[in-house]
Structures are given as structure tokens and as C-alpha cells.
C-alpha positions in Angstrom: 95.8 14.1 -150.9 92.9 16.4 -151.8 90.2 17.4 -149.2 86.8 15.5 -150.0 84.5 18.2 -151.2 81.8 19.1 -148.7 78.2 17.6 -149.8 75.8 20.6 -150.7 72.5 20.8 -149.4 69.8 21.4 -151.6 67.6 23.1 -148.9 70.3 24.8 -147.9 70.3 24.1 -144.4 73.2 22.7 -142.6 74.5 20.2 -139.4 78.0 22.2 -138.3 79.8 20.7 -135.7 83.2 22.4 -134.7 85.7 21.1 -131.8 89.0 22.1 -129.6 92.7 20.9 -131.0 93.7 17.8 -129.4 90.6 17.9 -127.5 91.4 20.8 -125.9 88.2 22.4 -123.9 88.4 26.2 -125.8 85.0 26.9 -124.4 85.2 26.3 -121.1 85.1 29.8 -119.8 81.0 31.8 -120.0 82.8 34.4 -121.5 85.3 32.6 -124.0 81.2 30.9 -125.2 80.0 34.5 -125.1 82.6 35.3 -127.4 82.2 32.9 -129.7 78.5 33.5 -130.4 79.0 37.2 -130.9 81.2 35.9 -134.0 78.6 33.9 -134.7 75.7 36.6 -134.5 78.1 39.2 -136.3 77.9 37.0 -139.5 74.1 36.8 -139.5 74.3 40.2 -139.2 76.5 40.2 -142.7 73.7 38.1 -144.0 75.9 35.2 -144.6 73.7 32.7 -142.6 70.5 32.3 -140.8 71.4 31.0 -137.2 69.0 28.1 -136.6 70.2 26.2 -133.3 73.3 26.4 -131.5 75.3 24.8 -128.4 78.3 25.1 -127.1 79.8 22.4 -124.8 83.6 22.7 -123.5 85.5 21.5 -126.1 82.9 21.3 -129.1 79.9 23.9 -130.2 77.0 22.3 -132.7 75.7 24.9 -135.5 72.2 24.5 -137.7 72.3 27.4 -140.3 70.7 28.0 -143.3 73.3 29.6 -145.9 74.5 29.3 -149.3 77.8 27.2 -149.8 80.3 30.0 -150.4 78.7 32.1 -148.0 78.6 29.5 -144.9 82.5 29.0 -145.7 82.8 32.3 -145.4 81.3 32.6 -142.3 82.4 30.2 -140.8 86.1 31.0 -141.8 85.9 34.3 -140.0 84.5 33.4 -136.9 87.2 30.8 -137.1 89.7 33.4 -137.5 88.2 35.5 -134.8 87.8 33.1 -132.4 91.3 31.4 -132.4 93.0 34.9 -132.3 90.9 35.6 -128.9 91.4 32.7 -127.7 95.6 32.4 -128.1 95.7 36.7 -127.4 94.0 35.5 -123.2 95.9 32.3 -122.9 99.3 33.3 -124.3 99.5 30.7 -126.3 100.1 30.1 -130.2 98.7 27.1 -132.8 95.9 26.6 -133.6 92.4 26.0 -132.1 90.2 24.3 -134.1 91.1 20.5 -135.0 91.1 20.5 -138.9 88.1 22.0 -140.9 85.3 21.7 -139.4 82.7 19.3 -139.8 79.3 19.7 -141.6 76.3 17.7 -143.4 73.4 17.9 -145.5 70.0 18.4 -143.5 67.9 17.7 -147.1 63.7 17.6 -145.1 61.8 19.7 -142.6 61.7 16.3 -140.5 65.6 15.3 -140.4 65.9 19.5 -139.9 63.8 19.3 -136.0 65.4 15.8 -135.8 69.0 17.2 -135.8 68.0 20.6 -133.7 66.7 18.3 -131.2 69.8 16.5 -131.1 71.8 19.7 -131.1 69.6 20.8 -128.0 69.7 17.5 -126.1 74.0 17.4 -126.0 74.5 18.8 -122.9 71.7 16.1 -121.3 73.0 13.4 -122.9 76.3 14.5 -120.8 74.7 14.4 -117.8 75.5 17.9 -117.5 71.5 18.9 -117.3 68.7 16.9 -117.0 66.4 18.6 -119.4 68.0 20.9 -122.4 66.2 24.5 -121.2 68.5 23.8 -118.0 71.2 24.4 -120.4 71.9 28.1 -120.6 74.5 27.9 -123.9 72.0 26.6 -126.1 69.1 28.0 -128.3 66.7 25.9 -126.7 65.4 28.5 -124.8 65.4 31.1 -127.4 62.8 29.2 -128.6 60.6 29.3 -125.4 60.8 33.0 -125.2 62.8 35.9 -126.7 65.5 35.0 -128.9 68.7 37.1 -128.9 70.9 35.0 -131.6 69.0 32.5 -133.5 66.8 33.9 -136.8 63.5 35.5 -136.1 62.6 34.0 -139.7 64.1 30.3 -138.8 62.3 30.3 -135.6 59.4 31.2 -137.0 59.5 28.3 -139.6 60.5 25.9 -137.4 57.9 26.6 -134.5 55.5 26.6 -137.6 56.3 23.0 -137.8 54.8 22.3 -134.5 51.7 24.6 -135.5 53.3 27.2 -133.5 52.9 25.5 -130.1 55.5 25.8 -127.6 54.3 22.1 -125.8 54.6 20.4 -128.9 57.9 21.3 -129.1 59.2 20.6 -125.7 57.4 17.6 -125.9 59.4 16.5 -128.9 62.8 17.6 -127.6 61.7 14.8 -124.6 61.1 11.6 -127.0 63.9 9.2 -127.0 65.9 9.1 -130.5 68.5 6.6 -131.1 69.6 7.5 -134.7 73.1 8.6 -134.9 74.0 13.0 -135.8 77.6 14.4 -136.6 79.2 14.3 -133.5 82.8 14.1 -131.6 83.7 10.5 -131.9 84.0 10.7 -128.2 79.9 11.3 -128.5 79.0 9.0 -130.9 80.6 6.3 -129.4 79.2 6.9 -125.7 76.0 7.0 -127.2 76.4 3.2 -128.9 77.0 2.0 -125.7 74.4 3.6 -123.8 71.6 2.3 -126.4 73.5 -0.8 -126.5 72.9 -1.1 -122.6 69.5 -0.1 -123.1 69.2 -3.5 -125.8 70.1 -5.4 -122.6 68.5 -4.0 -120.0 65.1 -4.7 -122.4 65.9 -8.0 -122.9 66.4 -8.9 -119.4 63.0 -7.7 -118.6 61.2 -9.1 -121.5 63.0 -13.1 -120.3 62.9 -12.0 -116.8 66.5 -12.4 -116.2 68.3 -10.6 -112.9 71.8 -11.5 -113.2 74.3 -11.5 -115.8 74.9 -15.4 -115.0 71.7 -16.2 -116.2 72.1 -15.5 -119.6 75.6 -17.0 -119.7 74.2 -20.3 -119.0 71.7 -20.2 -121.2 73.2 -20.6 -124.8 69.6 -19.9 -126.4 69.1 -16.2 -124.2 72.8 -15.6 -124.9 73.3 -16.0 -128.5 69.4 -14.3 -129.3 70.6 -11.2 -127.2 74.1 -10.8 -128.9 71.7 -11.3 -132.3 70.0 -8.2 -131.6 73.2 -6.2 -130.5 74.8 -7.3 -134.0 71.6 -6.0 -135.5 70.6 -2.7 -133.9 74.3 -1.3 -132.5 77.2 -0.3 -134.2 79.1 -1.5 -131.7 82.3 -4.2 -132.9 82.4 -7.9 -131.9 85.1 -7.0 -129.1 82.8 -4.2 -127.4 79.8 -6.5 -127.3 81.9 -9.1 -126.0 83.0 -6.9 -123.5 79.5 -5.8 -122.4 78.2 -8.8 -122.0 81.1 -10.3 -120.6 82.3 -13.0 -122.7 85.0 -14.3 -125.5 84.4 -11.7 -128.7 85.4 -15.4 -130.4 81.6 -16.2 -129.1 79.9 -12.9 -130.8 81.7 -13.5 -133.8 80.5 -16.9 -134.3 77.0 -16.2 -133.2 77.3 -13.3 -136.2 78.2 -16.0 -138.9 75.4 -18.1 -138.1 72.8 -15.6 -137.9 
């Protein structure tokens, strides 16, 4: 079966999200992440991308680039290459690295563009890892703060520009709350469902003053308006709903054919 063909950006600017084989952790070492983004830099310095935002987590790294097609396969090919023979040489070890091709989209406006950097920035948060993203030291967040040793002097430029060139503004922005769904590690995208799912619930029980889960079970009128809202804002399926709020998926499904 033929490989979909990647969707071109017009703008040229690109969401690149790469991760372990077999969810393998193949950056869980500071100097196997070190390694990486030297690969990384070495094909800016070939002028085959702009580095926009990067992070590395342990098993998966997020990329914004600006490139042409050909040139970002390229790039991305060799550091690829480069990476996976690094990486089996210091573990002894043979296969391969990366699971499948990797994974990129379109970023086609200025606004998705910050949108998708400050997802990019906000990964290792949203893993509980950090509490804010410039506690994160394999991310460009903080290239964008002060000095910046990898990411484009041109790109930052342009994107700080965006923000009228102040620094608060753009912290500021990386702390709003965004609930719209990036390329990501299924494993990522689905964690994130169900925390803004449990963020649906924990609304609602505040807004009808409800305390205990019992409450709304007994109340056929709270129960069916929440599990209304859950069907209309989360992705999440009839069974994980169910499951959340602790009643037959039979119930949800129902509710959703009547709605």
C-alpha cells in the first residue's frame, strides 16, 4: 500500500513530531538530547531549515521548522540517519530507532504558528514534569527569553515580532489555557482528552453545586445535561465517558441519540 503523501505547507512552516520504536525512551540520557540537536543545528547550518521551536521529551522530540519540502526530507532524513547510528553504536544494539516516518503537518497562519510553538513548549508541563515550560531545560523556550544557541535568529525574530517584541507578552501567552488538539504521541493526545474532559466535570459540578459523584447519578436531568456536553466538547468514546462518570456506556449512548 502506498505512503499517503505528506500535505505541503504553503507558508512553509512545519509541526514535526518524531518518537522512539516501540515506545522506546531514545532520549532519556542529557547527552543522547545533546546529540540529537547538534544533528538538528548541523542541518540549519546546511541551510536546509530554519529551527523554529524544539523539545525533546524521553521517548518523543517536537520540531517547528521553516523549510522547503525536499529540503526538510532531507534534513530530517540525515539527522535520522545520524541519530539512530549513535544511538545503536552506545547501546550495542541493532534496528531501528525511530517508529515509521515521522510525523509532520501544515502550520498554514502566523496565529496557528505561536499556537503550536506554545504547545511544543508546554509538553514537558503538561507531563507534570515542570510546572512552567522555562523550567524545562530541553526546550527552546528559553532561547527565546535570552540568547538563543539553536533556534533561528531570523525565526525568533519574527515570531517575537508577533508579540511586538515583548518578552511578557510572550510568557504570558505560553501560560493561557488551550484545549485544541496538536500532532502528538497518541499516548499524549489521549491523556490530554481526559484531562479536559475532567475539567467539563469539575465545571459542571461547581456551576449545579454538586459535591459527590452520587449526586449527579440520581439526578437523571444533571446526569444526562453533563454527559451532553462531554459528547459535545471531548473526543472522548461512549465507553470512556461512561467510565468517567461511572455509569453503563449503554446510558451515554442513549443520552447521544436523543440529543
Amino acid at each position: 500500500m502506498p505512503r499517503k503523501a505528506r500535505v505541503q505547507s504553503s507558508t512553509d512552516y512545519y509541526h514535526i513530531m518524531m518518537r522512539g520504536n516501540n515506545r522506546e525512551s531514545i532520549f532519556s540520557r542529557d547527552e543522547q538530547k545533546s546529540f540529537f540537536l547538534d544533528s538538528l543545528e548541523k542541518q540549519q547550518d546546511n541551510q536546509l531549515i530554519h529551527i523554529v521551536a524544539f523539545c525533546l521529551m524521553n521517548n518523543h522530540v517536537h520540531i517547528v521548522v521553516k523549510a522547503e519540502p525536499s529540503n526538510l526530507a532531507k534534513a530530517i532524513k540525515s539527522v535520522n540517519i545520524r541519530y539512530a547510528m549513535y544511538f545503536n553504536q552506545t547501546r550495542s544494539r541493532i534496528g531501528h530507532v525511530f517508529q515509521d516516518r515521522y510525523k509532520s503537518e501544515p502550520i498554514e497562519d502566523d496565529k496557528y504558528l505561536i499556537q503550536v510553538i506554545r504547545y511544543v513548549h508546554n509538553n514537558p508541563v503538561k507531563a507534570k514534569l515542570v510546572k512552567s515550560p522555562e523550567e524545562y531545560r530541553w526546550s527552546s523556550f528559553n532561547e527565546y527569553l535570552s540568547d538563543n544557541v539553536i533556534i533561528s535568529s531570523l525565526q525568533k525574530k519574527f515570531i517575537l515580532g508577533l508579540f511586538s517584541s515583548d518578552i511578557k507578552q510572550f510568557v504570558e501567552f505560553h501560560n493561557q489555557k488551550d484545549n485544541n488538539e496538536y500532532l502528538d504521541i497518541n499516548e499524549e493526545l489521549e491523556r490530554n482528552r481526559l484531562e479536559y474532559a475532567q475539567e467539563i466535570i469539575s465545571s459542571y459540578f461547581n456551576e449545579k453545586g454538586l459535591k459527590e459523584a452520587k449526586q449527579l447519578t440520581k439526578n437523571s436531568i444533571h446526569l444526562e445535561e453533563l454527559i451532553r456536553r462531554l459528547l459535545k466538547s471531548s473526543k472522548l468514546s461512549h465507553r470512556q465517558i461512561a467510565n468517567l462518570l461511572g455509569i453503563s456506556s449503554s446510558i451515554v449512548h442513549r443520552v447521544n441519540l436523543n440529543k
